[in-house]
VEXGU-850056 format. One record per residue (C-alpha): residue in three letters; x negated, y, z; residue number from 1. Coordinates in nm, 4 decimals. Each point is the difference from the previous one (the first is absolute). Layout:
REM residues N
(node 'ala', (X, Y, Z), NUM)
...
//
This chain:
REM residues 297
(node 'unk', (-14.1805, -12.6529, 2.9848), 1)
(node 'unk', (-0.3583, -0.1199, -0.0738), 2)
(node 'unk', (0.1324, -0.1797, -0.2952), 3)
(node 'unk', (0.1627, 0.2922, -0.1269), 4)
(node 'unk', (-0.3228, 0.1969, -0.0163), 5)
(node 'unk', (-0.1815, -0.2530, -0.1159), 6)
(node 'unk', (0.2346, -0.0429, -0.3064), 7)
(node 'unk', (-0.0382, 0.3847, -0.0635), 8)
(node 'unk', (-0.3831, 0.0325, -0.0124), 9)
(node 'unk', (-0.0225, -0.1144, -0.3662), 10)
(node 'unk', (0.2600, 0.2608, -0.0948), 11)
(node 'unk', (-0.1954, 0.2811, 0.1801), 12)
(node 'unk', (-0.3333, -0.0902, -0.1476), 13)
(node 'unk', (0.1598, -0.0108, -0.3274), 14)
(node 'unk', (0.0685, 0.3645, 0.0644), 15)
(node 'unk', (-0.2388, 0.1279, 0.0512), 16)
(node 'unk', (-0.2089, -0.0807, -0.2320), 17)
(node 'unk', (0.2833, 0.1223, -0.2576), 18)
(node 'unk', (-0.0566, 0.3083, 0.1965), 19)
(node 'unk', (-0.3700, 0.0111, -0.0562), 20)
(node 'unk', (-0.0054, -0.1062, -0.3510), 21)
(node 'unk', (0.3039, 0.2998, -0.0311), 22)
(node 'unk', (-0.2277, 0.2646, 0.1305), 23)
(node 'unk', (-0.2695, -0.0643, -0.1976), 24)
(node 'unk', (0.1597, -0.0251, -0.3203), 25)
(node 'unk', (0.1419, 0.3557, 0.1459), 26)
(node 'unk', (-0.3557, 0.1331, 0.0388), 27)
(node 'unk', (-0.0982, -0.0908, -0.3290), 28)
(node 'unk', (0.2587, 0.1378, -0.1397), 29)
(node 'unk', (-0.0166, 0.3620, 0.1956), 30)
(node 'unk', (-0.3714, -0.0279, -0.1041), 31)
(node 'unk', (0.0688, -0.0315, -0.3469), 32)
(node 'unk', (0.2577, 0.2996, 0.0487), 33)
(node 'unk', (-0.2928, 0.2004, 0.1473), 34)
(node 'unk', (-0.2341, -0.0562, -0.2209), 35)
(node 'unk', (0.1955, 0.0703, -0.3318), 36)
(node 'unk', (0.1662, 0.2513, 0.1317), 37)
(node 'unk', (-0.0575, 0.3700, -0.2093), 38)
(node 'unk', (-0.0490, 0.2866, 0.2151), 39)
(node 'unk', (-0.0476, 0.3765, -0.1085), 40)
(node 'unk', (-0.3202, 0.2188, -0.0373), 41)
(node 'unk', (-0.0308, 0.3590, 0.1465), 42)
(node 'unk', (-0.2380, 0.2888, -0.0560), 43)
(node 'unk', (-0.0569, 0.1369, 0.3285), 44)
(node 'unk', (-0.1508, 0.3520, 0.0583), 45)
(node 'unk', (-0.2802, -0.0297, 0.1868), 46)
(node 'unk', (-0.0489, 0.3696, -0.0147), 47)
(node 'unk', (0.0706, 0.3245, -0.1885), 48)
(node 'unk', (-0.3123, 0.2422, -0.0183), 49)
(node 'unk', (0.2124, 0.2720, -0.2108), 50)
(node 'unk', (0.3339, 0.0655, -0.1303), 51)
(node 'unk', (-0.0075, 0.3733, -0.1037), 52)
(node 'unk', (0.0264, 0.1850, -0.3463), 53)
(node 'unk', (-0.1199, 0.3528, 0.0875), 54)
(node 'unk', (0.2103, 0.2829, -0.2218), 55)
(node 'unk', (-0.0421, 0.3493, -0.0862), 56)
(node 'unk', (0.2851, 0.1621, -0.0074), 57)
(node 'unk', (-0.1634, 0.3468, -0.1330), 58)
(node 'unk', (-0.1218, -0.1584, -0.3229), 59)
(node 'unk', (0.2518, -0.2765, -0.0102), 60)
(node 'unk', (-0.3305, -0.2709, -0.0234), 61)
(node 'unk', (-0.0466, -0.3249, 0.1582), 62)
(node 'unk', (-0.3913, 0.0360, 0.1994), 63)
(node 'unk', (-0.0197, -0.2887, 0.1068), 64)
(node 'unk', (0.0593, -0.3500, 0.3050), 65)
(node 'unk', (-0.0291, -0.3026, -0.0398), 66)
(node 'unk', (0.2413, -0.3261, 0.0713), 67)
(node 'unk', (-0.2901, -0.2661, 0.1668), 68)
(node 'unk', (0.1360, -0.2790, 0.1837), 69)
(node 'unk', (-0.1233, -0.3209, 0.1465), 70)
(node 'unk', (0.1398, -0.3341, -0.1209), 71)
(node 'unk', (0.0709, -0.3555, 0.1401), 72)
(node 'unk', (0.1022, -0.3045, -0.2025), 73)
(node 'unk', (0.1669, -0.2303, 0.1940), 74)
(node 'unk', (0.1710, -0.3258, -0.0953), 75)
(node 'unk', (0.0884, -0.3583, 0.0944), 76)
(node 'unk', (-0.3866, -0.1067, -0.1040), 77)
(node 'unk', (-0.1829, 0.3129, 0.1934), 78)
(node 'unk', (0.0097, 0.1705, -0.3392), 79)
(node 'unk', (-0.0868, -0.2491, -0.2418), 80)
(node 'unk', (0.3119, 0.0454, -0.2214), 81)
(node 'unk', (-0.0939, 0.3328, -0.0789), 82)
(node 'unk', (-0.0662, 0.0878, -0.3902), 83)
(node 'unk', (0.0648, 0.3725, -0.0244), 84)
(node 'unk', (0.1583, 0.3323, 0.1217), 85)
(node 'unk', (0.1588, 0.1811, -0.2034), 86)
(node 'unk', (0.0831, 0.4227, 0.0583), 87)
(node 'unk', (0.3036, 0.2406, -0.0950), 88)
(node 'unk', (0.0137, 0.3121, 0.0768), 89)
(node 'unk', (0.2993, 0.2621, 0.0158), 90)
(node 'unk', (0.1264, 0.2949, 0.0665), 91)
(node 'unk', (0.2455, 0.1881, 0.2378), 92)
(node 'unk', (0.1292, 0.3671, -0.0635), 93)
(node 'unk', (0.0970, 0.1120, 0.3728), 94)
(node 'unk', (0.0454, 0.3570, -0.1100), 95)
(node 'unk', (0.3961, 0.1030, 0.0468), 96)
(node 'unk', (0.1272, 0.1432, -0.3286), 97)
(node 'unk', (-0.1316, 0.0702, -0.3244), 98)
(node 'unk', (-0.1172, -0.2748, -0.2334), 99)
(node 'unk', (-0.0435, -0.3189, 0.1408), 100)
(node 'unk', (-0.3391, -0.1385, -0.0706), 101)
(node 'unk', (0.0076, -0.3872, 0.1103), 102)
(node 'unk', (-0.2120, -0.2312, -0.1788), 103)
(node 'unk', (0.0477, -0.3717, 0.0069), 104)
(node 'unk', (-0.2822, -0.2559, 0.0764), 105)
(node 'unk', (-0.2208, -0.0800, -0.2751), 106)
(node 'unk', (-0.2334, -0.2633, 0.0678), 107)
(node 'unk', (-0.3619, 0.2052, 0.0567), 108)
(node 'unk', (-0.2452, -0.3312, -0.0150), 109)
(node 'unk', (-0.0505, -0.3509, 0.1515), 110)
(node 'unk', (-0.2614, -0.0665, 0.2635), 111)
(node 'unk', (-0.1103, -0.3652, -0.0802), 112)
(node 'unk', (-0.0461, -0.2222, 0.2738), 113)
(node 'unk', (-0.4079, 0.0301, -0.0050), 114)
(node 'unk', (0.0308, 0.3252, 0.1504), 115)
(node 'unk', (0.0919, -0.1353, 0.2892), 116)
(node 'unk', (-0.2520, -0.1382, 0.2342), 117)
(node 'unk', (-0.0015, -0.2039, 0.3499), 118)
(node 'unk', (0.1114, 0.2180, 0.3010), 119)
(node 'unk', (-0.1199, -0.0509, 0.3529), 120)
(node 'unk', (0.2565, -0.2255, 0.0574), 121)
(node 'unk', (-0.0657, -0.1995, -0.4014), 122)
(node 'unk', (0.2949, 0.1525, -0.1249), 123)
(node 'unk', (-0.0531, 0.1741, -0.3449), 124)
(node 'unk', (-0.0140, 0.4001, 0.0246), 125)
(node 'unk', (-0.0708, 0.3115, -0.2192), 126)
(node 'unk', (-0.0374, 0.3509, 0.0175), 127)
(node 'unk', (0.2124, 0.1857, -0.2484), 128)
(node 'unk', (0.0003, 0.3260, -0.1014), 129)
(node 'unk', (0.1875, 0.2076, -0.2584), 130)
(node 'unk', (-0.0661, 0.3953, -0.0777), 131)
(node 'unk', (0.3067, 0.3091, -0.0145), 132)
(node 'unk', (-0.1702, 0.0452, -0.3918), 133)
(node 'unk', (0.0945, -0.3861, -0.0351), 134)
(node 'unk', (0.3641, 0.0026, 0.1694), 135)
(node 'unk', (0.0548, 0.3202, -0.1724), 136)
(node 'unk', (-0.1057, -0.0563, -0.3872), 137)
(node 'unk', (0.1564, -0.3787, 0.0415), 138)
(node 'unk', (0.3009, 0.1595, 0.0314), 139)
(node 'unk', (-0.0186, 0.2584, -0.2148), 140)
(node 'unk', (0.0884, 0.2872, 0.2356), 141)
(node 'unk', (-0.0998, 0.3746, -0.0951), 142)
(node 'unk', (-0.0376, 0.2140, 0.3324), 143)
(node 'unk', (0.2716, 0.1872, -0.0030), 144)
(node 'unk', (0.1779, -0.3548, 0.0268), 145)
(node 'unk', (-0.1405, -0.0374, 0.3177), 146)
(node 'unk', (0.0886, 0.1870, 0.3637), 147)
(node 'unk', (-0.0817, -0.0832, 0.3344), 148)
(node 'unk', (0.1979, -0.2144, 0.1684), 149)
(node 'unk', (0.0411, -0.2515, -0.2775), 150)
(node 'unk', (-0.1823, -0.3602, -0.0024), 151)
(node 'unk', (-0.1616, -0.2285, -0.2342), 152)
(node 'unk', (0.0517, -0.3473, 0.0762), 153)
(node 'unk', (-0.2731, -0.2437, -0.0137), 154)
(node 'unk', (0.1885, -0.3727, -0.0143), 155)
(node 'unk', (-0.2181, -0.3635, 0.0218), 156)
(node 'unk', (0.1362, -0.3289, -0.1368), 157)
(node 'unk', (-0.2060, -0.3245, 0.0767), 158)
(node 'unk', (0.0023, -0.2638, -0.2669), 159)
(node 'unk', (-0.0970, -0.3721, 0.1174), 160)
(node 'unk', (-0.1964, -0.1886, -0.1982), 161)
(node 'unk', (0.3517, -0.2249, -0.0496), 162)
(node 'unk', (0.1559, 0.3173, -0.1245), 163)
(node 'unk', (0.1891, 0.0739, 0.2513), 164)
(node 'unk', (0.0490, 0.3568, 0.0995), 165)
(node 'unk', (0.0108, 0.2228, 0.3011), 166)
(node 'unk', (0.1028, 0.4062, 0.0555), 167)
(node 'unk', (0.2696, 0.1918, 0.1518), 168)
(node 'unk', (0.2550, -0.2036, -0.1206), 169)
(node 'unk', (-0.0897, -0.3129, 0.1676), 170)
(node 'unk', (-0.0614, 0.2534, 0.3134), 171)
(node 'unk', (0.1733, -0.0764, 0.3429), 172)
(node 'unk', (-0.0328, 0.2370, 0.2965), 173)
(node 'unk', (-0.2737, -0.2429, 0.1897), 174)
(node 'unk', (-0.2127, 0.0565, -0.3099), 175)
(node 'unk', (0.0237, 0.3617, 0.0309), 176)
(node 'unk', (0.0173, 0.0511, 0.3469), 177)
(node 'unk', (-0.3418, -0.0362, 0.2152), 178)
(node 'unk', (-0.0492, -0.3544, 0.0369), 179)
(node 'unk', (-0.1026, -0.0206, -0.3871), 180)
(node 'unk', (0.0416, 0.3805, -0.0903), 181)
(node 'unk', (0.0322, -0.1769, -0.3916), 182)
(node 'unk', (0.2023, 0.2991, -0.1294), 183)
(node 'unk', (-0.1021, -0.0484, -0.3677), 184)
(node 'unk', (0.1274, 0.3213, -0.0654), 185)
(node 'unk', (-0.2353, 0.3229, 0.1070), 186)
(node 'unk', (0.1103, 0.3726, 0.0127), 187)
(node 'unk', (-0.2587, 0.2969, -0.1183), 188)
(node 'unk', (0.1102, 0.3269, 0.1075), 189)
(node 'unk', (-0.0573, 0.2833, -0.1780), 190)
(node 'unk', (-0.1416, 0.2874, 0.2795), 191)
(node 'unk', (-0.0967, 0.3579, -0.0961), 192)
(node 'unk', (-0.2721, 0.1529, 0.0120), 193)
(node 'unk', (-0.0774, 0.2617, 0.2300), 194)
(node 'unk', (0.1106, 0.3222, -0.1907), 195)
(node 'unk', (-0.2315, 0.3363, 0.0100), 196)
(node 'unk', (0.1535, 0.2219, 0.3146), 197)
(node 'unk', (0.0703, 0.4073, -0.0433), 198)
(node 'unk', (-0.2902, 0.1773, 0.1743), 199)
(node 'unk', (0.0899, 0.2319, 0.2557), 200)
(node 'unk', (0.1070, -0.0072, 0.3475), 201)
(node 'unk', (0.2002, -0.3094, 0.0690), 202)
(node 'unk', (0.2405, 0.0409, 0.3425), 203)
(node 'unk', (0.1230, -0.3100, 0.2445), 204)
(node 'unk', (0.3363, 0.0611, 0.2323), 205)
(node 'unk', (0.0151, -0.2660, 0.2809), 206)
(node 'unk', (0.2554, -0.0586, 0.2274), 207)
(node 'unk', (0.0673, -0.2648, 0.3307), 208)
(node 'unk', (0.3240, -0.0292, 0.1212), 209)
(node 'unk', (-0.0986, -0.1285, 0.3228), 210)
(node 'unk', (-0.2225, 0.3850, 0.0388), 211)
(node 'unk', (-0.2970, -0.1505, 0.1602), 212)
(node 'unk', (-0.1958, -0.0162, -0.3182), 213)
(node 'unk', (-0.1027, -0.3249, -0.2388), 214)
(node 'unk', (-0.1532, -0.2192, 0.2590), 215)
(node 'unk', (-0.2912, -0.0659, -0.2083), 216)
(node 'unk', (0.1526, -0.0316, -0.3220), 217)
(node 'unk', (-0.1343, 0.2228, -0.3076), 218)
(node 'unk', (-0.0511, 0.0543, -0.3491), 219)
(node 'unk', (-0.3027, -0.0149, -0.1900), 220)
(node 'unk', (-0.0588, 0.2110, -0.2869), 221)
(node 'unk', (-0.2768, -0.1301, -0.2056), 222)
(node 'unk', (-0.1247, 0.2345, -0.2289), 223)
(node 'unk', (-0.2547, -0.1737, -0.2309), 224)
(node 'unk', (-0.1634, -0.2061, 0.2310), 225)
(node 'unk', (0.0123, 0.2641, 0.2742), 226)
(node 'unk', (0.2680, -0.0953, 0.2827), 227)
(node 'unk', (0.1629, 0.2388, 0.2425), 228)
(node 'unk', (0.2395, -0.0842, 0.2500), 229)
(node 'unk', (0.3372, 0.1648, 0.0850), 230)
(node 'unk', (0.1831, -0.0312, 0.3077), 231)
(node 'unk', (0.2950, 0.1721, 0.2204), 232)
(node 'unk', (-0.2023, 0.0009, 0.3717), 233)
(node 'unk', (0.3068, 0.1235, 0.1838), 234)
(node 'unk', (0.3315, 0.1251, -0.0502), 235)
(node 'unk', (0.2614, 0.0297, -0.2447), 236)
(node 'unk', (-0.1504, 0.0881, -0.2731), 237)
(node 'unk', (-0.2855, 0.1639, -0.2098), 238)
(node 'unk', (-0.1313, 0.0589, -0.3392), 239)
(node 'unk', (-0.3656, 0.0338, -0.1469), 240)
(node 'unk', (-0.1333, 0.1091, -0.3173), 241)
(node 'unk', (-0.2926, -0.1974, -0.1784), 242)
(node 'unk', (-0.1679, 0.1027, -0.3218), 243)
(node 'unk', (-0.0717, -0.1955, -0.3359), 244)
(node 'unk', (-0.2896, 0.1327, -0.1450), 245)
(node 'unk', (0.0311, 0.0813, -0.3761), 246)
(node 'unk', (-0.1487, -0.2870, -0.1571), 247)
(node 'unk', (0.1421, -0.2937, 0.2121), 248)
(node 'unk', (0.0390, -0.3107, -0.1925), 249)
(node 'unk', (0.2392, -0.1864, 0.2658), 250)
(node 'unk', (0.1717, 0.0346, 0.3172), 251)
(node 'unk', (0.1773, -0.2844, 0.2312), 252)
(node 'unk', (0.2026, 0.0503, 0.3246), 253)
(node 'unk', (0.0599, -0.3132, 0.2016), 254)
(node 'unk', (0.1167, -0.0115, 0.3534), 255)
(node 'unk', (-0.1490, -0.1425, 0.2899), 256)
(node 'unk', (0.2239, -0.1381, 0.2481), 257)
(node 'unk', (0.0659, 0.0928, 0.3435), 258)
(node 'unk', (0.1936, -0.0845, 0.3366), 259)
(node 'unk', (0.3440, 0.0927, -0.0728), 260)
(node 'unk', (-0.0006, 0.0467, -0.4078), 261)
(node 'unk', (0.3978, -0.0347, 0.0160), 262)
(node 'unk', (-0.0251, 0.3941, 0.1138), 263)
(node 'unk', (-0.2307, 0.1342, -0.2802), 264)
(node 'unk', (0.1016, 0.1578, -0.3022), 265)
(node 'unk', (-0.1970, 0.2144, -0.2100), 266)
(node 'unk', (0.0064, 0.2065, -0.3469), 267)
(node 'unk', (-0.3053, 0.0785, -0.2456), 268)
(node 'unk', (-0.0061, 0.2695, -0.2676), 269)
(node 'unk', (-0.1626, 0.0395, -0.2893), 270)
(node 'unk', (-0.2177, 0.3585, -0.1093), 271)
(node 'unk', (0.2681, -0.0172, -0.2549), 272)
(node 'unk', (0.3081, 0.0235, 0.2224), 273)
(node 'unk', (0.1087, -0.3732, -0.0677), 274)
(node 'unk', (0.0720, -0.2139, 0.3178), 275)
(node 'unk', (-0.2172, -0.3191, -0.0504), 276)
(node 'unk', (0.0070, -0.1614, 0.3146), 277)
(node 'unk', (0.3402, 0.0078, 0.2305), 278)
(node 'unk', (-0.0985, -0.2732, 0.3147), 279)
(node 'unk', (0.2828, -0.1600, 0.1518), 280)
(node 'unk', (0.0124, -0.1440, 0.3096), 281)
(node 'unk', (-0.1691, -0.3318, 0.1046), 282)
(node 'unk', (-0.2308, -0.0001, -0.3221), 283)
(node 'unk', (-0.1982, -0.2682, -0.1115), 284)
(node 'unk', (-0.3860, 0.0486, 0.0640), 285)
(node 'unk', (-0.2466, -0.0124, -0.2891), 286)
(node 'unk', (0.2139, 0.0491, -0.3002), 287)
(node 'unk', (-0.0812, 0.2659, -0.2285), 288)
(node 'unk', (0.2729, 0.2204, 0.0401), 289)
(node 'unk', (-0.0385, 0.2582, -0.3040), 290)
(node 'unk', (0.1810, -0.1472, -0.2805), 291)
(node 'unk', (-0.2578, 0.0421, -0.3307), 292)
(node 'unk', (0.2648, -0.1104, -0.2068), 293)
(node 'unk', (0.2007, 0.3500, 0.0193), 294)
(node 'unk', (-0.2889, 0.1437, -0.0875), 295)
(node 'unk', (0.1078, 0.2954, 0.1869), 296)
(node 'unk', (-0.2958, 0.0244, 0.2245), 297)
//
């Protein structure tokens, strides 16, 4: 038997070393793999400060908002491949019927890559910022184009200094989703503006279907500034009148939640007869809840 084993060493030794020299031919080679390999670039948002385009629905005017956002270049060399970002902007007519007003993208500008500058972490970041005038007279849009409920779109594509490129298209749902939050693409709502309300005496009809009152739920009527809170303290049901003074430049009604909202339900009318606010159950709590884009107030 010794024999035997002796006669075998020489093979084994043999081997392995073919079995070293194999593996680190093999870990040059994945090296080499690794360090040609191309990887993508993303844009990541590393906040968005506004995203609003405030509209008048009484004159039919754009008064203003703002699209600002915070930027992060990102890339297989922490941001070294970048060379520019370029903007296009569009437009989306949400309004059912009638003409529809969509606008394709137009490119709006390029952000060169010097506008970006070392974040805390040495990634390159900028602050951008375009104006409702801007998104508006890019696109060519008179006001009567424009309603709320429709969008501009605000879309990003990162060019590498290689040329390569980088947007939506390229896109996969870890980009977008909150990992990276690299949407490229950005939508700016157009909101209106609080409309002037009919002076008079205003009324509020609550109801709980339970019939021991709203539990510390309410609304709260703000009349220019001034707030006043409404509330059903027992029962079934009430109703209260409030006042808009002649004059009033803007009113908001939000509601304030309570123990048991899934029993409230409440109804607001106007001094002109028009019912502007009808509450249904289970509400959500600090949303405006007149609509300024009936105008109807």
């Amino acid at each position: 038997m010794k024999k035997y084993i002796t006669k075998y060493i020489p093979s084994l030794l043999a081997a392995t070393t073919l079995l070293f020299i194999a593996c680190e031919d093999g870990e040059t080679t994945f090296d080499e793999i690794i360090e040609n390999e191309q990887r993508g670039a993303v844009l990541r948002t590393v906040s968005t400060q506004e995203s609003e385009v405030l509209y008048d629905v009484a004159t039919s005017t754009v008064l203003g908002g703002n699209f600002t956002v915070t930027l992060e270049a990102q890339d297989q060399e922490d941001g070294a491949l970048l060379s520019s970002v370029e903007v296009f902007v569009g437009f989306e007519d949400e309004t059912e019927g009638g003409t529809d007003n969509d606008q394709d993208e137009v490119m709006l500008e390029t952000i060169p890559g010097s506008a970006f500058n070392p974040g805390p972490f040495g990634l390159p970041r900028t602050d951008y910022t375009v104006s409702a005038e801007t998104l508006q007279s890019t696109l060519g849009l008179s006001g009567d184009q424009i309603s709320g409920g429709d969008r501009f779109t605000v879309r990003f594509e990162l060019v590498l200094t290689d040329g390569r490129r980088f947007s939506l298209a390229q896109n996969s749902g870890v980009l977008t989703g909150a990992f990276f939050s690299s949407p490229f693409r950005y939508n700016v709502n157009v909101v209106c503006a609080p409309s002037i309300p009919t002076p008079g005496t205003w009324s509020i009809d609550l109801q709980d279907s339970f019939g021991d009152g709203w539990n510390d739920a309410a609304l709260v009527v703000t009349i220019d500034g001034a707030e006043t809170t409404y509330t059903l303290e027992n029962g079934s049901s009430t109703s209260v009148n409030f006042d808009v003074p002649d004059g009033t430049a803007e009113i908001s009604i939000v509601f304030v939640s309570g123990a048991f909202d899934e029993e409230v339900s409440a109804q607001v009318t106007s001094a002109n007869g028009n019912v502007v606010v009808d509450l249904s159950p289970s509400p959500t709590e600090g949303v405006e809840l007149l609509d300024y884009c009936l105008d109807n107030l």
